[in-house]
LOZABA-270801 format. One record per residue: z, x, y of N, C-alpha, C in turn; residue number from 0. Coordinates in Angstrom, 1 decimal. Layout:
LOZABA-270801
      n.z      n.x      n.y     ca.z     ca.x     ca.y      c.z      c.x      c.y     k
        Z        X        Y        Z        X        Y        Z        X        Y   NUM
...
END
This chain:
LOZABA-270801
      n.z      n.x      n.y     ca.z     ca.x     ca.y      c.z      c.x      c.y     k
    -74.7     29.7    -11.5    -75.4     28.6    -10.9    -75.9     27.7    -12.0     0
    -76.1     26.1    -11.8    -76.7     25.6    -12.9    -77.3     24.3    -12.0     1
    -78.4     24.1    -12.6    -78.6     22.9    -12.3    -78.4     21.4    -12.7     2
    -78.8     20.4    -11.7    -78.3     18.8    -12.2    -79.6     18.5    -13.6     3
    -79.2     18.2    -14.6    -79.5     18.0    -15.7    -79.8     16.5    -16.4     4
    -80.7     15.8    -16.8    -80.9     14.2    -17.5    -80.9     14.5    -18.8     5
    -80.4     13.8    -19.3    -79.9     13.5    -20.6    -81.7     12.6    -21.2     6
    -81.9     13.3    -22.7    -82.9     13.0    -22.8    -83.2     11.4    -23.2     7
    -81.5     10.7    -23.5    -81.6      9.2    -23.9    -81.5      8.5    -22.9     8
    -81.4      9.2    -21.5    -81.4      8.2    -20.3    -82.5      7.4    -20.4     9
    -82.4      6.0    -20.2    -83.3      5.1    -19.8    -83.7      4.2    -20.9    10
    -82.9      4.8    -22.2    -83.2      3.8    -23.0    -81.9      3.3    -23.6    11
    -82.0      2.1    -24.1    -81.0      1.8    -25.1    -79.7      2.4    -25.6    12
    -80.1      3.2    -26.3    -79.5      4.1    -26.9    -78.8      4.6    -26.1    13
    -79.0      5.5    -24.9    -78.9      6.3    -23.9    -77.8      5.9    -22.9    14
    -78.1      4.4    -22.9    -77.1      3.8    -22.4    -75.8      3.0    -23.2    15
    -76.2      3.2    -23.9    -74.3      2.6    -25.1    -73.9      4.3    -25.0    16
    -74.3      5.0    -25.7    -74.2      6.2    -25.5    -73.2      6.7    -24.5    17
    -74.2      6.5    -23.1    -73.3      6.6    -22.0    -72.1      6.1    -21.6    18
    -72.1      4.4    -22.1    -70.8      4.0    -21.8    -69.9      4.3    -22.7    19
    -69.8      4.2    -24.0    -69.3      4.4    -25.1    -68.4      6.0    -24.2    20
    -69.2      7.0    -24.3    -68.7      8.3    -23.7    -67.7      8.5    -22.6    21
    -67.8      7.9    -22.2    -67.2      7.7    -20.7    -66.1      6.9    -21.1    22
    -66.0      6.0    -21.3    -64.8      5.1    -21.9    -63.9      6.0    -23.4    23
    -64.3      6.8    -23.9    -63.9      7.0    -25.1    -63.2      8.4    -24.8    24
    -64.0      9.7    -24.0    -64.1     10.8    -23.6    -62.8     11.2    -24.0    25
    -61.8     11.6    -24.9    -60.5     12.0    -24.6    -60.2     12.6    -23.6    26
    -60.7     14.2    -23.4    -60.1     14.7    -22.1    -60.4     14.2    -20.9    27
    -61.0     13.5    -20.7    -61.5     12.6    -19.7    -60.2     11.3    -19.4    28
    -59.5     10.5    -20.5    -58.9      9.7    -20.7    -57.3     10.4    -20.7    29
    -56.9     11.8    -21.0    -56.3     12.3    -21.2    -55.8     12.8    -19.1    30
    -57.2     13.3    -18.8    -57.0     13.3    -17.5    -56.7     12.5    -16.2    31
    -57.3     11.2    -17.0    -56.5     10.0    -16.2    -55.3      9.4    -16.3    32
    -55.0      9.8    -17.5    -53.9      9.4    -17.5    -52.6     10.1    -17.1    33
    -52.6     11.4    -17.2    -51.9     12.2    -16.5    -51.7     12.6    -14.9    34
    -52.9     12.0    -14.6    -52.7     11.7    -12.8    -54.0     13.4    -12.5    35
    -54.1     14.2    -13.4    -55.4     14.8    -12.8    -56.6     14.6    -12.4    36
    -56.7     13.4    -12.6    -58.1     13.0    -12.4    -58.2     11.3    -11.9    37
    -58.7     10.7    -10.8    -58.2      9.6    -10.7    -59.7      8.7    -11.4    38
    -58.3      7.5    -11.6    -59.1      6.8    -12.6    -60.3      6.3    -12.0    39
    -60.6      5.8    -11.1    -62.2      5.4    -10.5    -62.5      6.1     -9.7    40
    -62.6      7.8    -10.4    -63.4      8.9     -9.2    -65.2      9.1     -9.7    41
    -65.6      8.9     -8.8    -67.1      8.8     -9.1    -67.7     10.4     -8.5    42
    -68.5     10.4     -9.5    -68.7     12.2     -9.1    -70.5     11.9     -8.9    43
    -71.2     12.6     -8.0    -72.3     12.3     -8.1    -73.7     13.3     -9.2    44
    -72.5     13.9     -9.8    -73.5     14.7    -10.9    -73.0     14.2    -12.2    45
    -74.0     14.8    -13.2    -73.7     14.0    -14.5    -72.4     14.5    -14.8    46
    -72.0     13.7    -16.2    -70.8     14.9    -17.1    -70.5     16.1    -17.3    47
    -71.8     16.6    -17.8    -71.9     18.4    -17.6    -71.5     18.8    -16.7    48
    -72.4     18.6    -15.4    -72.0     19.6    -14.4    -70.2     19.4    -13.7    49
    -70.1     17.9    -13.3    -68.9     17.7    -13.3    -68.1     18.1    -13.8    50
    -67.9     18.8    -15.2    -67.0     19.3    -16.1    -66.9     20.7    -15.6    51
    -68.1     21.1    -15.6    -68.2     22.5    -15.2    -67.6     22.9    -14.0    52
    -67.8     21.9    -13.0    -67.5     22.1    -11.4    -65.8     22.5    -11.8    53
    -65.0     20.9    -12.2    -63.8     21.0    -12.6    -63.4     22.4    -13.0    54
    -63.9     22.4    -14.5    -63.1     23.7    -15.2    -63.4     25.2    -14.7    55
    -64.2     25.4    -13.4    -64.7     26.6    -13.4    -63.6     27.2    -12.5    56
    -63.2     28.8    -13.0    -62.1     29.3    -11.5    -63.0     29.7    -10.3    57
    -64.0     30.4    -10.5    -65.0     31.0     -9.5    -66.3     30.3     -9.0    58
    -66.5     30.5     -7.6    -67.2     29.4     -7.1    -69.0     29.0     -8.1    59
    -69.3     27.8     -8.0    -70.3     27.5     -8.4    -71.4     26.9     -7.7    60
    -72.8     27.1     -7.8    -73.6     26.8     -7.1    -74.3     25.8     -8.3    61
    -75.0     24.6     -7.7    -75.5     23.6     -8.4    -77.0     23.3     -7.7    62
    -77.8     23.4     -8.2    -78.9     23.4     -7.4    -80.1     21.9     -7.8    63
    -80.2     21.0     -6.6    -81.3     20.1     -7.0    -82.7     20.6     -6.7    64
    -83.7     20.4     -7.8    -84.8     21.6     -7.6    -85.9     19.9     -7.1    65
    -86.2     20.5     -6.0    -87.2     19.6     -5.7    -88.4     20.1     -5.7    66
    -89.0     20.7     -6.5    -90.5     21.9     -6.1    -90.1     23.1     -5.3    67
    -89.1     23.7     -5.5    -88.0     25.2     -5.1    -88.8     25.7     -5.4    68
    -89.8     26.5     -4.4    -90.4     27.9     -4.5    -90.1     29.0     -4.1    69
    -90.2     28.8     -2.7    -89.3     30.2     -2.2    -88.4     29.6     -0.7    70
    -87.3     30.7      0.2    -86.7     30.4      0.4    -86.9     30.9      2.1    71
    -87.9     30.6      2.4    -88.6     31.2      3.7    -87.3     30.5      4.9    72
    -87.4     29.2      5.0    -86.5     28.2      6.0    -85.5     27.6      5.4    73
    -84.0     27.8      5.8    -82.5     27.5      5.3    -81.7     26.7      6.4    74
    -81.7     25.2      5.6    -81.2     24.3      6.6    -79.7     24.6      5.8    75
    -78.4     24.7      6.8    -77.2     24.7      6.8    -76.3     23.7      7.3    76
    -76.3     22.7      7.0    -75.0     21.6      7.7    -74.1     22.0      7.4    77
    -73.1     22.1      8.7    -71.5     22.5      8.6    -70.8     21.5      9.1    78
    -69.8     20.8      8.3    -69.2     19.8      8.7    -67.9     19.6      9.3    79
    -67.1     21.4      8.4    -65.9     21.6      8.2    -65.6     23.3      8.5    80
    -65.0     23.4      9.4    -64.4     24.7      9.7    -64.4     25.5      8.5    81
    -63.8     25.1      7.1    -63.6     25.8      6.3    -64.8     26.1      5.1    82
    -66.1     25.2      5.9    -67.3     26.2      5.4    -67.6     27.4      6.0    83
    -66.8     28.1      5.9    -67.5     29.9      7.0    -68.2     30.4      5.9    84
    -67.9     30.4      4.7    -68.6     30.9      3.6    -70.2     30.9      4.0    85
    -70.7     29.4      3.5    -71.8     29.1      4.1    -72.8     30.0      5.0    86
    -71.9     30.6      5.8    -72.9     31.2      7.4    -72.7     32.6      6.6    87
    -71.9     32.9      5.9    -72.1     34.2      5.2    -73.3     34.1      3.9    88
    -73.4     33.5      3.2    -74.6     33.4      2.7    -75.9     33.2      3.7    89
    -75.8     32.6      4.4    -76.9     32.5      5.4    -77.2     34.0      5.7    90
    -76.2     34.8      5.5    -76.5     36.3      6.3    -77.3     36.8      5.2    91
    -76.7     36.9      3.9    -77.4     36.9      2.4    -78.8     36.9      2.6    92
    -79.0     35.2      2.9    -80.6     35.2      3.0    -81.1     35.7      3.7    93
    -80.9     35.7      4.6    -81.3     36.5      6.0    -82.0     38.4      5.7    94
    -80.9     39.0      5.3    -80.7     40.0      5.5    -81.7     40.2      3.6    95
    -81.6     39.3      2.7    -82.5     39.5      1.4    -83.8     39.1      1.5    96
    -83.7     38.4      2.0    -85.3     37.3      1.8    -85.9     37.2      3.4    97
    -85.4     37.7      4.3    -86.1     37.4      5.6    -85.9     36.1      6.1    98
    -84.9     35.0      5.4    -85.3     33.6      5.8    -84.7     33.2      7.2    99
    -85.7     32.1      7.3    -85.3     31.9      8.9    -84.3     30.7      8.6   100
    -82.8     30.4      9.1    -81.8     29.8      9.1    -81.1     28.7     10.4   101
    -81.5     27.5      9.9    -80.9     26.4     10.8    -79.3     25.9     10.6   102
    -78.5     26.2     11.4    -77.5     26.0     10.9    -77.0     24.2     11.9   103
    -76.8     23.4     11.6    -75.9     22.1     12.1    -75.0     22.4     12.1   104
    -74.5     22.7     13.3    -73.1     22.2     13.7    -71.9     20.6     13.6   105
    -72.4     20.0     13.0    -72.1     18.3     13.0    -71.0     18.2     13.5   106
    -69.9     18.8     13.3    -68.7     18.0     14.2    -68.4     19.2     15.1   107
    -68.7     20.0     15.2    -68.4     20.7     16.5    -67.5     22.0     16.2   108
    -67.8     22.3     14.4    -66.5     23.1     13.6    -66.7     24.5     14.6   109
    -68.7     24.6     14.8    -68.5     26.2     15.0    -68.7     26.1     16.6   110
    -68.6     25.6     17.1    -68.2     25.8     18.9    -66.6     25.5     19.0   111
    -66.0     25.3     18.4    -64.5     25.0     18.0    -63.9     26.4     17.2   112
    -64.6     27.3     16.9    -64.1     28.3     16.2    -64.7     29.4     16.6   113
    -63.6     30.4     17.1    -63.9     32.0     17.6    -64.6     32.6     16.2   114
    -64.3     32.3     14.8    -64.7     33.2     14.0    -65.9     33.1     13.5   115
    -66.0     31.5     13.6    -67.6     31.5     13.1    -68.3     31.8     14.2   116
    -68.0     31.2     15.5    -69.1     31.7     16.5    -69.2     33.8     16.9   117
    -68.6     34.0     16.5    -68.4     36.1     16.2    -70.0     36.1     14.9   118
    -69.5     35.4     14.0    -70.6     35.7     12.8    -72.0     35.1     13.2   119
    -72.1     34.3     13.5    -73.2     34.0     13.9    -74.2     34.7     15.0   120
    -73.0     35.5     16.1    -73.6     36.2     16.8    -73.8     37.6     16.1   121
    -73.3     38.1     15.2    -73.1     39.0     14.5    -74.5     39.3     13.8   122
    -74.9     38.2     13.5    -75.9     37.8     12.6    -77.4     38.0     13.4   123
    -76.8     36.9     14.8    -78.2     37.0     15.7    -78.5     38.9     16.1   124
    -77.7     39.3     16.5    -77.4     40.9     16.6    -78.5     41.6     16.0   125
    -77.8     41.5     14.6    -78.7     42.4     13.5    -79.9     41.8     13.0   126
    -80.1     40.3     13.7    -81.4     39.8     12.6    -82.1     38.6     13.4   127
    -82.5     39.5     15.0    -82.8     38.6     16.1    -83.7     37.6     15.6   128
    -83.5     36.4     15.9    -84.3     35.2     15.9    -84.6     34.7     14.4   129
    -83.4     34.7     13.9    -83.3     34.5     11.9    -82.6     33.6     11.7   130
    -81.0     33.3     12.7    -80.8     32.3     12.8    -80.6     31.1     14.1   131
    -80.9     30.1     13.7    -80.9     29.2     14.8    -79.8     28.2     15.1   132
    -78.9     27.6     15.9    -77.6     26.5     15.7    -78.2     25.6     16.9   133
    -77.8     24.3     15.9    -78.1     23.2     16.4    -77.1     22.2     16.7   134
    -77.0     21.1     17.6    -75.8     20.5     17.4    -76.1     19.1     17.0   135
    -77.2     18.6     17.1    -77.7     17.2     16.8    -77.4     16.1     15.9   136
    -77.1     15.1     16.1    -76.1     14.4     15.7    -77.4     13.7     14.6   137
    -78.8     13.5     15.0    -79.8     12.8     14.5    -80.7     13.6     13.9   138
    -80.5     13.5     12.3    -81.9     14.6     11.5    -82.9     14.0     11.4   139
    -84.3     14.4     11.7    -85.5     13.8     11.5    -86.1     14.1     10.4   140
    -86.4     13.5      9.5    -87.3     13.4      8.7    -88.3     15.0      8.2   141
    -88.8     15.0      9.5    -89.7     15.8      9.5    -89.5     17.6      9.7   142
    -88.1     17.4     10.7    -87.3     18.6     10.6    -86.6     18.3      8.6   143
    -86.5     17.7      8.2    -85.8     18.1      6.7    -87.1     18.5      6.1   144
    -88.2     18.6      6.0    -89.7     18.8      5.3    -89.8     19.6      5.6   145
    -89.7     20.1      6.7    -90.2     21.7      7.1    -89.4     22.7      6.1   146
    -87.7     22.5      5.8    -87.4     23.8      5.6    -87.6     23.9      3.6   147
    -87.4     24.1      3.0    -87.4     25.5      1.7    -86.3     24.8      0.8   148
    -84.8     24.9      2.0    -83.6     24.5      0.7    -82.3     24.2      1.4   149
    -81.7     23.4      1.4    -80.4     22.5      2.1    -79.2     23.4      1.4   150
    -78.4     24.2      1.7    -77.2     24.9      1.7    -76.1     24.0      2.3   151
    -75.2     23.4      1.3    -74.3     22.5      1.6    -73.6     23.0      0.9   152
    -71.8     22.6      1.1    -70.7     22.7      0.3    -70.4     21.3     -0.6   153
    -69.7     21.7     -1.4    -69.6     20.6     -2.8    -68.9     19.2     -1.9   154
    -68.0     19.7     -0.6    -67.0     18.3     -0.3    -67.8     17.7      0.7   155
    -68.9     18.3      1.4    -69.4     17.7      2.3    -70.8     17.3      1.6   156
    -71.0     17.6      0.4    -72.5     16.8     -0.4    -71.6     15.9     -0.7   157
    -70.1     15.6     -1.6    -69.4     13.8     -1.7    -69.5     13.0     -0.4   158
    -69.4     14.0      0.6    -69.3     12.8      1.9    -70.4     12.2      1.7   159
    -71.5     13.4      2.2    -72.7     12.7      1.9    -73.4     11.6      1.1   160
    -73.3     11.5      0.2    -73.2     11.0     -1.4    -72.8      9.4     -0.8   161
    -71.3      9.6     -0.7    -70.3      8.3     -0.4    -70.6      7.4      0.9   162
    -71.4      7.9      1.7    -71.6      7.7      3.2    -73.1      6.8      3.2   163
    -73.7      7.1      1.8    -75.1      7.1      1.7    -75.8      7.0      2.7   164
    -75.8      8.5      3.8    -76.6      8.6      4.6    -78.0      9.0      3.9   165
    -78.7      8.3      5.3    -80.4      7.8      5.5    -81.0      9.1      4.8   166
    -80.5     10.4      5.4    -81.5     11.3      5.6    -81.3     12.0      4.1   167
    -80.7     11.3      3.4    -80.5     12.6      1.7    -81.7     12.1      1.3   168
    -82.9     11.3      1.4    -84.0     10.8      0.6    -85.0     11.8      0.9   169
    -85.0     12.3      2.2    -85.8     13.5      2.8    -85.0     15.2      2.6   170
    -83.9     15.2      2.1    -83.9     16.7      1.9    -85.0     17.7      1.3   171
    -84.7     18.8      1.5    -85.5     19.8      0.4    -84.7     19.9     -1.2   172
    -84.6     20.8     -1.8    -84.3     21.0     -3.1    -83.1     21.8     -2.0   173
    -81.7     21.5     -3.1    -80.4     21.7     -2.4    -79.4     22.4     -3.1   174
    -79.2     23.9     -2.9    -78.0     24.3     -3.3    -76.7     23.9     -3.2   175
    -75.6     23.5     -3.7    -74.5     22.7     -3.4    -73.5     23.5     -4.1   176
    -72.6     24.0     -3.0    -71.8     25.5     -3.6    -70.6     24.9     -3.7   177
    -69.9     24.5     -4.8    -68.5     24.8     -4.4    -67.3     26.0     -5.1   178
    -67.0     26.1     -3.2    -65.9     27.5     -3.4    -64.6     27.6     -3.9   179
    -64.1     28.1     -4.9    -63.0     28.0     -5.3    -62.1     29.8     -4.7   180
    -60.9     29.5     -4.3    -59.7     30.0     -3.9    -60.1     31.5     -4.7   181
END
């Protein structure tokens, strides 16, 4: 796990030739675009470090935005994509470690569209009645994102997010952002 990180020359001067200089000069970085592994105007929304890290790592990684992260009582889950099942298995994690109580978004309809996640979920409610809850609501309030602890997202569906610049990322909690590698 690591977290999103500022560079101590951000904001000044320096900090900023720095930055561009870096970015424009970067060999492996320039090496990677030119080779077609990396496309040339891909915008990542974490700095260089963690982006590098995400890249180079074989085993999945968790990236965490600490917004005043204390503890982990309420677990908001947006699922966007069938192929976050991972996700609702950590949620069991929490669940079954920490006692946390677990909201999971259904957003596009991945887990009423899927025998396997809707099995785990009940699997879940089973052994750990009223721990997790599913939602299908197309509209996040504000005040529902305050309530919970810590936002459990996957790395492709935090770029949607990111790219989409939806309303509601100004109100998250402090956000784990996992991405799963093969």
């Amino acid at each position: 796990m690591v977290g999103v990180g500022q560079s101590i020359f951000e904001g000044s001067l320096l900090g900023k030739i720095l930055g561009f200089t870096t970015k424009l000069i970067n060999p492996e970085k320039l090496i990677n675009r030119v080779t077609g592994r990396e496309n040339l105007f891909e915008h990542s929304p974490f700095d260089e470090k963690t982006h590098l890290i995400l890249n180079k790592s074989k085993i999945s990684v968790g990236v965490l935005l600490d917004k005043g992260f204390g503890k982990c009582d309420r677990i908001f889950i947006p699922i966007f994509r069938e192929e976050e099942i991972s996700l609702i298995k950590f949620a069991q994690k929490f669940i079954k470690n920490s006692s946390s109580q677990v909201t999971v978004l259904d957003a596009a309809g991945s887990i009423k569209n899927n025998a396997t996640l809707k099995e785990l979920i009940r699997a879940i409610e089973q052994s750990a009645p009223n721990h997790i809850n599913l939602i299908n609501e197309r509209l996040i309030e504000k005040d529902f994102l305050r309530q919970n602890d810590l936002m459990l997202i996957s790395l492709t569906s935090w770029k949607k997010l990111v790219d989409s610049k939806s309303l509601w990322l100004s109100d998250i909690p402090s956000s784990l952002i996992v991405s799963e590698k093969p």
